[in-house]
C-alpha positions as CSV (number, residue, x, y, z in Angstrom):
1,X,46.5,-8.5,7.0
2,X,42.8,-9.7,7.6
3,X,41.7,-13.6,6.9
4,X,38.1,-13.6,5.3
5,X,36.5,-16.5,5.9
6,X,34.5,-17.3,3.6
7,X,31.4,-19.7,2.5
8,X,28.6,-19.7,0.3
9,X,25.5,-21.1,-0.9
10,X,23.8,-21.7,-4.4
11,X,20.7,-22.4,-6.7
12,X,20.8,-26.2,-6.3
13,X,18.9,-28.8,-7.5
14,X,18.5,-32.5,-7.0
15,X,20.9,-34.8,-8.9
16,X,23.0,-31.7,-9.8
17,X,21.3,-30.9,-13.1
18,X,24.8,-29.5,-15.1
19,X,22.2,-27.9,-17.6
20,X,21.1,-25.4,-14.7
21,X,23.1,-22.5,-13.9
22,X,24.0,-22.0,-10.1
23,X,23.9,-18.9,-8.9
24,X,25.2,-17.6,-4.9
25,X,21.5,-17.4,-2.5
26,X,23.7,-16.6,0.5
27,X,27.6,-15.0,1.8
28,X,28.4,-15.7,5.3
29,X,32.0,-14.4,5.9
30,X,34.1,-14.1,9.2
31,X,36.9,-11.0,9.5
32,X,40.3,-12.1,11.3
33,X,42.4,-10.0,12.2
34,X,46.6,-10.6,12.0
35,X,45.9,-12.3,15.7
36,X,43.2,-14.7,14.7
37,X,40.9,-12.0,16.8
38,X,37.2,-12.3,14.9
39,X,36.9,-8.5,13.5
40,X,33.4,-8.8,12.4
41,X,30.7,-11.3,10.5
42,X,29.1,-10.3,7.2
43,X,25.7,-12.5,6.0
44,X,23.6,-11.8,2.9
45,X,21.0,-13.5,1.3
46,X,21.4,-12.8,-2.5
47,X,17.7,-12.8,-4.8
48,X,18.8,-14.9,-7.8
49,X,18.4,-13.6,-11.5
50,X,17.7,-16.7,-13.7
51,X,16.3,-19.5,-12.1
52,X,14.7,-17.5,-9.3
53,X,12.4,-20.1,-7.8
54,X,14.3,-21.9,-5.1
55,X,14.2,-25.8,-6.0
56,X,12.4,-27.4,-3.1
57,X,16.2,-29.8,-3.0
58,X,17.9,-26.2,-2.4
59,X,15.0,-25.2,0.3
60,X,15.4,-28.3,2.4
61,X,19.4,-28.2,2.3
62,X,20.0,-24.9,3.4
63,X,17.3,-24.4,5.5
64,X,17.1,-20.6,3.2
65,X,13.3,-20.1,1.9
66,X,12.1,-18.2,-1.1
67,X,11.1,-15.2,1.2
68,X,14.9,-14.8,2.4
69,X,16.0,-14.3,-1.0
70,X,12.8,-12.7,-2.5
71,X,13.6,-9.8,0.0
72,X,17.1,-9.7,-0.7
73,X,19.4,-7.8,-3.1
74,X,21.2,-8.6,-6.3
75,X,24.1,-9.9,-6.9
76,X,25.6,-6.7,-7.7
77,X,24.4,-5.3,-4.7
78,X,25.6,-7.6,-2.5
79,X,29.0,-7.9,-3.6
80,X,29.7,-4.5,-3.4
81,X,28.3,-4.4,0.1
82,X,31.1,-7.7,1.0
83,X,33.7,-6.2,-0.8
84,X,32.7,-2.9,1.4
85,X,33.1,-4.8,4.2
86,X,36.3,-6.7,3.4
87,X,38.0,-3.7,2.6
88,X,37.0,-1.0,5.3
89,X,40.0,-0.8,7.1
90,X,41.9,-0.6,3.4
91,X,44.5,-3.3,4.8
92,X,45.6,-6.5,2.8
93,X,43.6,-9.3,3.0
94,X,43.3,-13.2,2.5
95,X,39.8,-14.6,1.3
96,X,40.3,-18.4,2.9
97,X,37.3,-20.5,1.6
98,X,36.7,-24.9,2.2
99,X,37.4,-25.8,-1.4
100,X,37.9,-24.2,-4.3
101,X,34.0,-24.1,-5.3
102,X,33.4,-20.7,-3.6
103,X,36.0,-18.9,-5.1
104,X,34.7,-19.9,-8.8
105,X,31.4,-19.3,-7.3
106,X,32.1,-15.7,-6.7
107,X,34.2,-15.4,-9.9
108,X,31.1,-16.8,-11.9
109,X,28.5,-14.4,-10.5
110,X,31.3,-11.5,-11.3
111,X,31.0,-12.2,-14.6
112,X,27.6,-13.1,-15.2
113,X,26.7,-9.4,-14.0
114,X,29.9,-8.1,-15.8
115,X,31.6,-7.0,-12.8
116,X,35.3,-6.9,-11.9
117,X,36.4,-10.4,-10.4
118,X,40.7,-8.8,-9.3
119,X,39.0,-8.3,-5.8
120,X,38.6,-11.8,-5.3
121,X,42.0,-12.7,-6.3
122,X,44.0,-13.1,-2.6
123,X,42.4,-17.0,-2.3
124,X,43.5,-20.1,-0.6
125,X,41.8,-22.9,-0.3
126,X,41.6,-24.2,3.0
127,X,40.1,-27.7,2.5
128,X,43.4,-28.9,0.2
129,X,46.1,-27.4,3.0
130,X,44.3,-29.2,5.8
131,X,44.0,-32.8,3.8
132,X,47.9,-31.8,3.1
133,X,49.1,-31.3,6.8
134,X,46.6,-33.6,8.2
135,X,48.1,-36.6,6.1
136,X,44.8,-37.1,4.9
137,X,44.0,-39.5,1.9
138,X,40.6,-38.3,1.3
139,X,39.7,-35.0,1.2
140,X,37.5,-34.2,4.1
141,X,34.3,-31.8,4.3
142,X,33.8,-29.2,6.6
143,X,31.6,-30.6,9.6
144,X,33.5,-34.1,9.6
145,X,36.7,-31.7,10.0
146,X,34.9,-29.2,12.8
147,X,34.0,-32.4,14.9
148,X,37.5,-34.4,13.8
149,X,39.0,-31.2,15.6
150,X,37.1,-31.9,18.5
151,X,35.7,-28.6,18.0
152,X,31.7,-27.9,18.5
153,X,29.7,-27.7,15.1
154,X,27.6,-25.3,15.3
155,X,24.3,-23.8,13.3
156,X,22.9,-25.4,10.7
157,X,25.6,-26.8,7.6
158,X,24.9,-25.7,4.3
159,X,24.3,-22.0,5.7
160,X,26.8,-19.8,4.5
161,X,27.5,-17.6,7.4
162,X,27.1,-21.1,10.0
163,X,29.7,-22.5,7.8
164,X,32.2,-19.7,7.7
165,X,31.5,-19.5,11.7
166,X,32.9,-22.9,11.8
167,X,35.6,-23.0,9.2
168,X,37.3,-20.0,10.9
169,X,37.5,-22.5,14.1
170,X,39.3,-24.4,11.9
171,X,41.5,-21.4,10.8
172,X,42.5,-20.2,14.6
173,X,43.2,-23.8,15.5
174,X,45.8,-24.1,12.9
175,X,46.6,-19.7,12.1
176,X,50.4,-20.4,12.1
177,X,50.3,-23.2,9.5
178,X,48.4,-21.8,6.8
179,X,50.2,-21.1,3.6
180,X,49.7,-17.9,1.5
């Protein structure tokens, strides 16, 4: 079984316009193996299809700039160069993700391009076992966590593949309590 860590980022916008349709500008993703061994590390910036000007909010949060996605693939592309990657040893795997936005992300962006979203199916959401085992009564997000751990945040939060490089310290520290 391989873990695949996962985060992403989106089209954003200031204030969180809901009239705007996000769409993934970045996968970062970590391979574990069955030993909490890292396997490998996937990142791709993504070129979005309908609002494809970066929102100068989204620019400043990430830290991603127009020329990163402008020189990037599709959607299409890129998730068939993840799921590539997730599957090239053809062993079972576990996509583990901070939340549950990520997976619906995905699953969104699947569907928009009319592609199969089964792949994506083997999810648990990290962020909601955590708050569960670690008594907590507010959810948490990911750097708080990372430095609640006394573990050593770093990169730059809100980038996808510095996020997942972080949330899989998160998954080794606690590999044997995870449920799935």
């Amino acid at each position: 079984m391989n873990f695949i860590v996962f985060d992403l980022e989106a089209t954003c916008w200031e204030g969180s316009p809901t009239s705007l349709q996000q769409e993934i500008i970045e996968i970062g993703a970590v391979r574990l193996d069955e030993y909490g061994e890292i396997d490998g590390v996937f990142q791709s910036f993504v070129r979005p299809m309908i609002n494809q000007v970066l929102s100068p909010f989204c620019i400043q949060l990430t830290g991603i700039s127009q020329i990163d996605v402008n020189r990037s693939g599709r959607f299409p592309e890129v998730a068939r160069a993840f799921q590539d990657w997730i599957e090239v040893y053809d062993e079972d795997y576990l996509l583990c993700s901070w939340g549950n936005f990520d997976k619906k992300q995905l699953v969104a962006d699947c569907r928009l391009h009319h592609l199969d979203d089964e792949w994506l199916d083997p999810h648990i959401n990290l962020k909601q076992q955590y708050q569960e085992f670690k008594k907590l009564r507010q959810p948490r997000g990911l750097k708080a966590s990372v430095i609640a751990e006394g573990l050593e945040f770093s990169g730059r939060h809100h980038r996808a593949i510095d996020d997942a490089e972080n949330l899989a310290q998160i998954f080794i520290k606690y590999r044997d309590l995870w449920r799935y």
